[in-house]
Structure formats: structure tokens, C-alpha cells
N, C-alpha and C positions, 0 to 999 in steps of 0.2 A: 525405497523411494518415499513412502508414507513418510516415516521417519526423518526426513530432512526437512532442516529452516537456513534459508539464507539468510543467515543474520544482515550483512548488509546490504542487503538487496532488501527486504525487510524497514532496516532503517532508511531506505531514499525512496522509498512510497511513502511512508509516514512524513519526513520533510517535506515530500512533493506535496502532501493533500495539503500538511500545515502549511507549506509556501501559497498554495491555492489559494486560501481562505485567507491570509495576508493581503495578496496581493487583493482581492476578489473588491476590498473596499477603495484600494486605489484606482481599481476599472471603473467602480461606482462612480467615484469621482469624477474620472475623465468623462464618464458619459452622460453626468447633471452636467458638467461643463460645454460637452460637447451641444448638449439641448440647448443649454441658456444661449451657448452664442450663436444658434440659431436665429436668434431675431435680431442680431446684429447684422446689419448689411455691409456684407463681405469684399463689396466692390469700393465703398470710402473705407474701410479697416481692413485693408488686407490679414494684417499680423492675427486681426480675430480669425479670420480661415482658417488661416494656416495654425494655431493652436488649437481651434476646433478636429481639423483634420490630423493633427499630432493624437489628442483625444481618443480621436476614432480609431486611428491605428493599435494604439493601447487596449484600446476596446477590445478590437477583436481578436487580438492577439489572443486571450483568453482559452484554456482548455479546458472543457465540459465532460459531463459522465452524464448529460440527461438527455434522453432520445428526442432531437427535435422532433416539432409536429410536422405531421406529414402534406400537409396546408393541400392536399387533394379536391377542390369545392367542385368541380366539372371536369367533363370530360370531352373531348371531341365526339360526338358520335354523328356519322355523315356526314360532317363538316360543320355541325352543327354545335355550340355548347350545349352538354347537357348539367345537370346536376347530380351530383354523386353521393351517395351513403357509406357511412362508413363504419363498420360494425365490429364485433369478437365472435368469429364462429365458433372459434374453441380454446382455451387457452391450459399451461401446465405454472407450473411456478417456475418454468426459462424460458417460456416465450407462449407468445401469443398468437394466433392468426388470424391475423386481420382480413376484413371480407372489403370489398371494395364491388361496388355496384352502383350502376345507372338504371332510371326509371325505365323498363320495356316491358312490349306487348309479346316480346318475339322471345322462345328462351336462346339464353347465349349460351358457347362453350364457358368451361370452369378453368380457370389455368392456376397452379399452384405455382408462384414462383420462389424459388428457396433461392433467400439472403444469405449471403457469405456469414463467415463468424469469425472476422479477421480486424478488430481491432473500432470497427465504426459498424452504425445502427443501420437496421435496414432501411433507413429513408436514404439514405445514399442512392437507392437503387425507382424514389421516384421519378426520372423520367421515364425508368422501363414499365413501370406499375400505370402513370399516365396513356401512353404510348397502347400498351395494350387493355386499357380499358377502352379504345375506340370500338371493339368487337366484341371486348369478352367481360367476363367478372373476373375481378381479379382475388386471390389469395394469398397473402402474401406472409413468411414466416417472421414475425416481428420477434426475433429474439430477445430476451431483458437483459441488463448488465447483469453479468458474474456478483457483479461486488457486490448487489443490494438483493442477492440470495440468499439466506440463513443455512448454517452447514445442515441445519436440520435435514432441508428439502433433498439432500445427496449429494452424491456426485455427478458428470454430466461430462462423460468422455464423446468417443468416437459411436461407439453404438447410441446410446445414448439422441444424439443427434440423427444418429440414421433411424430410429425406432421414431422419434418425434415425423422424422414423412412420413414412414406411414401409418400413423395415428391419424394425421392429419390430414389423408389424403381419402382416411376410411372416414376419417368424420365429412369430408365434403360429398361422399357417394360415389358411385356407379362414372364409369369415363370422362372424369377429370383429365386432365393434362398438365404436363410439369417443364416448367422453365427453369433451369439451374443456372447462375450466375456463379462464373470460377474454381473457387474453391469446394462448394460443396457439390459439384457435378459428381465427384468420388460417392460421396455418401446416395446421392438421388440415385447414381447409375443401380447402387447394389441394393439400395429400398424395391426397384423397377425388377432388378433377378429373384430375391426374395418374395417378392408378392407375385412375381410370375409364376415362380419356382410351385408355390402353395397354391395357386390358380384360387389369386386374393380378388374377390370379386370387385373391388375396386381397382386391381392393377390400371393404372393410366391406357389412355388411349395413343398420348404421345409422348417422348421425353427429350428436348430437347436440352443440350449442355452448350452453354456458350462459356468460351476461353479456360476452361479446366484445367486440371493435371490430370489427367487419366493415366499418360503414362510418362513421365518427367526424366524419361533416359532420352526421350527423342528432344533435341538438341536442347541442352540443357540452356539455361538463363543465368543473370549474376543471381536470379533469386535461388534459384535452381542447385547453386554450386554450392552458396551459399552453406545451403540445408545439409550439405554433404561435407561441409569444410571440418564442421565439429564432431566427436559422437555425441549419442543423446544426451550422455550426462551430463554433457558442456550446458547444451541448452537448459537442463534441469538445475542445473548446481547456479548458472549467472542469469538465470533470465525470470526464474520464478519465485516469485513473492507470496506474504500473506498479507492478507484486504487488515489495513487497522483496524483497532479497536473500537472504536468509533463510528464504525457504520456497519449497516445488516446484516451483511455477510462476512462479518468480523472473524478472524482463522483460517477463512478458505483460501486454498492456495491457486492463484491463477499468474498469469501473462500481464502484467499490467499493461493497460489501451496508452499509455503515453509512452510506453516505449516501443509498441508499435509503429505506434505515428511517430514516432523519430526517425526510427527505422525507415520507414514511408519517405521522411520531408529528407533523411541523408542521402537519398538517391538521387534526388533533385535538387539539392542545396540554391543554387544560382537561380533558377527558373520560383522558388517561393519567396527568395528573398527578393526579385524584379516584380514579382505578384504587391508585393505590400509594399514597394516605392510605387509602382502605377497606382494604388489606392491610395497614394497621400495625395498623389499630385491632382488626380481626376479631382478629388475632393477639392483642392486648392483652385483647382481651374470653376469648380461649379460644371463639373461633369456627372451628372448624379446617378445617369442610368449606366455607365461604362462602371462609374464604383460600384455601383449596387450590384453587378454583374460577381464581381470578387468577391464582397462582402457574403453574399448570398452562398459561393462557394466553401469560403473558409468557416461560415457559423458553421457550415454542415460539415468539411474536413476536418475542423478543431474539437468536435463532439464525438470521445473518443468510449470504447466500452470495453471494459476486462474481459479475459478469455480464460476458461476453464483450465486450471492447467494439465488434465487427465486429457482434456481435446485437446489444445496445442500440444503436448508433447504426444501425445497419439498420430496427431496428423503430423506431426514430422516424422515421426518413425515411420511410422506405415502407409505413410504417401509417396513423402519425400528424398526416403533414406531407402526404404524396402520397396518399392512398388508395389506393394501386395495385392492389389487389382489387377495390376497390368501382369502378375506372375502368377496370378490363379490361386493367391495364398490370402488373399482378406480373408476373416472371419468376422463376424456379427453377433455379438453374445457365444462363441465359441463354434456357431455355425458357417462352411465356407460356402461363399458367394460364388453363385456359378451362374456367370454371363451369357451361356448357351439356354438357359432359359427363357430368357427374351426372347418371344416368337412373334408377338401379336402389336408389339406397341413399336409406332413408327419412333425412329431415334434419327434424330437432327444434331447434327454437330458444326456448331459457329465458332472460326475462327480470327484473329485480327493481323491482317499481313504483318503491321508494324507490332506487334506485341513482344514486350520487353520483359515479362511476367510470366505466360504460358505462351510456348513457341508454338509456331506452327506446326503442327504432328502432335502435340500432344492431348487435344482432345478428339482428333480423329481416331486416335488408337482407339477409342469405344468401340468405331465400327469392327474392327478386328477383333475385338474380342464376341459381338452379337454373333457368333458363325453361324448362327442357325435363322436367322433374321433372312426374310425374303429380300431383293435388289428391292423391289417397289416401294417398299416398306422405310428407306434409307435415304438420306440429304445429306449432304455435306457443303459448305461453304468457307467460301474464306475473303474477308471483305480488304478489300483492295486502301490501301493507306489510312487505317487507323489504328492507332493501338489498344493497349488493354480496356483501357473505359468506353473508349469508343465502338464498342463493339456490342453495351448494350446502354451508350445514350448518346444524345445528341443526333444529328442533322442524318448521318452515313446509317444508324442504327433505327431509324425513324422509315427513313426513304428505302433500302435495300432490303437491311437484315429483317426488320418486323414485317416486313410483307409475305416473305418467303418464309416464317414462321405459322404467320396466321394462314396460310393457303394448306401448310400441312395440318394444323389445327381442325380448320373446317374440313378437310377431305375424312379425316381421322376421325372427325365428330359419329 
């Protein structure tokens, strides 16, 4: 496997950056355009609108490799805004973790919450970091892009990932707690047996996993089937690239983030392509906060980041293809993970009725594997009409799910 170059996979990440940087001075364009006709009044010129809002469409259309800001300035606490800091507890050369805190008298719980590594930046996951900065500090793993890593710094598989929690969990101290979003619920669940297993004085006090694959036999998904249609070669031979010559991490072999995000926007074809006609028209009507609602979604959906290719094809074998969690066969730098460890740390499993990505059963399978885990100790939920994202944002995940979190939190404290 070292050994392979997809030459033309290869060749259409090089055209895609050079197409980028092409195109990057035509966005320019549209968006001095778009500003200048700003001070045009749109209501005697319509045609200026409606070019302006052509402009912006353009605009945003754009796909990114730089993590937006996380624009965190306050938080809810009691109802109240507070103001929030925003720090580097600890960081490696693939990620950082970022500290998020409010001014208090009172100490709060720690919550680690571990970002997916699935093609976008952990600010994807700022309203869950908002949300539960009402009670807690928050810790969150800010991954960096693949590409702008030097082969210097290594590699950066599956262990790899799982050794980053608990680096990160030893550098935040003594009964922390951990919130896993999706994907890396795998890696958090076997950081949690590991550190139990060692009786790591940091083992967390909680771990809850929202929308995982724990175990991806229980009723499988199209993502699901997907993962199973090809062997892994398939996936190694058409899907993975080397970063051009041209930027930092020039030779490393990863998953390029735009053909994720394809992957992504071809499940949904009709639903993004109605998203960017409602954003010409709101614009054209002088609807600015229904646009801004879009806009605000797609800078952050279109802001895309390369994947390891030792993690991606790791986690498809050994998630996706093998269960090797759910079969008692992970290993972690060559040691097996063993789930009956877990004795002490309460485990919460959030699921999403509607979930079209991880079905309902497959992040409960956790609890079956904790056997030695007391009933007390145990939560299970499943939120009633929403799906995959909504399950850690917006309105349902704000009002149900985070409360029934934070009450295991503070009991667990």
C-alpha cells in the first residue's frame, strides 16, 4: 500500500487547487462587485440586485481548506450573556485543543468534546460547543488540515487519533468528561477501555457518544452499504491522493476534503441546489437575515479539510467493513481493546430517530458491549424527529438532548 500513487487521482487534485486559484480571482471579482453595488439602491435598479445577488451566489460558491473562526465571543450562562476566552490548552502538529471558558466564581465540569475527522473543521460542531458552554468549559479537539502537515511530522492513522484523547484528556486532569460526535465515538469509546483498563487517573467521569457507528451491522445505511459495496482497495486505488507540490504537506497521501464534500452534497443533490436559488432570490427580494441564514451555513459547509489517508482507510476497514469494536477485535498500537473495563465512567448513548447516517442501534450497541457497567451508571436516548445533525444542533439538541446530558455530567461530577 505505501508503495502506490494514483496517478490520476493525483492529477485532479493538482487541476482542482490550480482550478481554485483561477477561479479565486473571479470570486474576487464578484465580491468588489458585489460591495460596490451595495450603495446602489436596489429598489430604482433592480438589475443592480439582481447582479449583485448573481455576485454573491458566485461568491459563495467557493471551496476552502482554512478553518473558519470559531466567532465564540459569549455564552449563555443563566440566561444571561457572558463573555468567553478562548485559548490552546495543548496542542501536536494535527491538532489542537482548544479551551473555551467563561468568567466564574464557581468551578465547572470539563467536557472534552471530540470533532469528527470527516472532511470539515471542527467549527462545524459550534453550536454544540455554545450550547454546552452554558454550564461547562468546554474542550474541544480542533483538528488541522492533513495537507498543511509536513511528511516530516508522520503519520496519523486510527491509533494515532485514539492516542490524541488521551493525551488530551491527561493534559486537561483528574474527571473530565467526554462528548463524542459521530464518527469518532469508535476511537473515544476504546481511549475510555484503555485508560480504564490502566486505571489512568484521568479516565473520564462520563462518556457520552452521540450518533456513532459503534456497531454498523445494526441496520445498515446507504452510507453504511456503501462502505461495504467496494474492498478496501477500491477505496485506496480511486479515492486517494498526494497533497501537490505546492503546499506543506506536499507527498502526503490523504482523502482529499472536496471529494468528500461531493460525496456529502450527492446525497442531497436537489435540497443544495434549492439552498442557492432561495439565496439569490432572498438577496433579490432584500431579505438579508433569511440569506444570511444560508450564507453563514455554506462559508462553513464549503470549508473543506483533507483526511489522513492511514485514518480514512483505517476507519473503513476497521469500522466499516470489519466491526472490530463491535467483534472484540480492535486493537490500538497492537493492543486489544476491551470494553468490559469500563466500570466507573457513566456512558450516555444519543441517538436520532430520523438518522440517515448512523441508524438507530448503532450507537447503543456501546451499551452491550460496557457488560460490566452498573444499570445506574447507563442513559440511552433517542430523540424523536431529527436527524443526523440534529442530534447535536439546533432547537431539538439544545432543548432535550443537552439537558439530559448535562444532568449526567453534574451527577457524574
Amino acid at each position: 500500500m505505501s508503495g502506490f500513487h494514483p496517478k490520476g487521482l493525483d492529477m485532479l487534485y493538482s487541476a482542482f487547487h490550480a482550478q481554485s486559484q483561477l477561479l479565486g480571482s473571479l470570486r474576487a471579482w464578484s465580491q468588489a462587485v458585489d460591495a460596490g453595488l451595495s450603495f446602489v439602491d436596489g429598489d430604482r435598479v433592480p438589475a443592480a440586485r439582481s447582479l449583485a445577488a448573481h455576485c454573491a451566489v458566485l461568491a459563495l460558491s467557493e471551496i476552502t481548506h482554512a478553518r473558519p473562526p470559531w466567532r465564540i465571543d459569549s455564552a449563555l450562562v443563566g440566561g444571561v450573556p457572558t463573555p468567553v476566552t478562548e485559548s490552546a490548552a495543548s496542542a501536536t502538529p494535527f491538532a489542537t485543543l482548544r479551551c473555551f471558558k467563561v468568567s466564574s466564581s464557581t468551578v465547572r465540569p470539563r467536557v472534552l468534546l471530540v470533532a469528527p475527522m470527516s472532511g470539515h473543521f471542527a467549527t462545524l460542531l459550534r453550536d454544540t460547543v455554545r450550547t454546552l458552554l452554558r454550564d461547562h468549559d468546554v474542550y474541544v479537539t480542533d483538528w488541522h488540515n492533513i495537507r498543511d502537515i509536513p511528511l516530516a511530522e508522520g503519520r496519523f492513522g486510527l491509533d494515532e487519533y485514539t492516542h490524541h484523547l488521551i493525551d488530551f484528556l491527561a493534559a486537561m486532569g483528574p474527571d473530565a468528561h467526554v462528548v463524542a460526535v459521530c464518527q469518532p465515538t469508535v476511537s473515544a469509546f476504546a481511549a475510555v477501555a484503555l485508560m480504564a483498563e490502566d486505571e489512568h487517573p484521568c479516565t473520564p467521569a462520563s462518556l457520552t457518544l452521540m450518533a456513532g457507528p459503534i456497531d454498523c451491522r445494526v441496520a445498515p445505511t446507504e452510507v453504511n452499504r456503501l462502505a461495504t459495496s467496494k474492498p478496501i482497495e477500491w477505496f485506496r486505488d480511486h479515492l486517494i491522493s498526494l497533497v501537490p507540490w505546492n503546499l506543506r504537506g506536499r507527498g502526503r497521501r490523504v482523502y482529499p476534503g472536496f471529494l468528500q464534500l461531493s460525496a456529502f452534497m450527492s446525497m442531497n443533490p436537489d435540497r443544495h441546489a434549492e439552498a442557492f436559488k432561495n439565496y439569490y432570490c432572498h438577496l433579490v427580494a432584500g431579505r438579508a437575515d433569511d440569506a444570511e441564514l444560508i450564507r453563514a451555513f455554506y462559508t462553513e459547509y464549503l470549508a473543506v479539510s483533507d483526511l489522513s489517508a492511514d485514518f480514512y482507510l483505517e476507519t473503513v476497514d476497521q469500522v466499516f467493513q470489519k466491526y472490530a469494536l463491535a467483534r472484540g477485535e480492535l486493537r490500538v498500537r497492537g493492543r486489544r481493546v476491551d470494553p468490559t473495563a469500563i466500570r466507573r465512567t457513566a456512558l450516555v448513548t444519543i441517538e436520532g430517530e430520523r438518522d440517515d447516517i448512523c441508524a438507530v442501534g448503532q450507537t447503543l450497541a456501546a451499551q452491550d458491549l460496557a457488560t460490566r457497567l452498573r444499570p445506574y451508571l447507563r442513559t440511552h436516548y433517542v430523540q424523536p424527529n431529527v436527524g443526523h445533525y440534529g442530534v447535536f444542533s439546533g432547537k431539538r439538541w439544545q432543548r432535550h438532548i443537552y439537558p439530559l446530558i448535562r444532568n449526567v455530567i453534574h451527577v457524574s461530577a
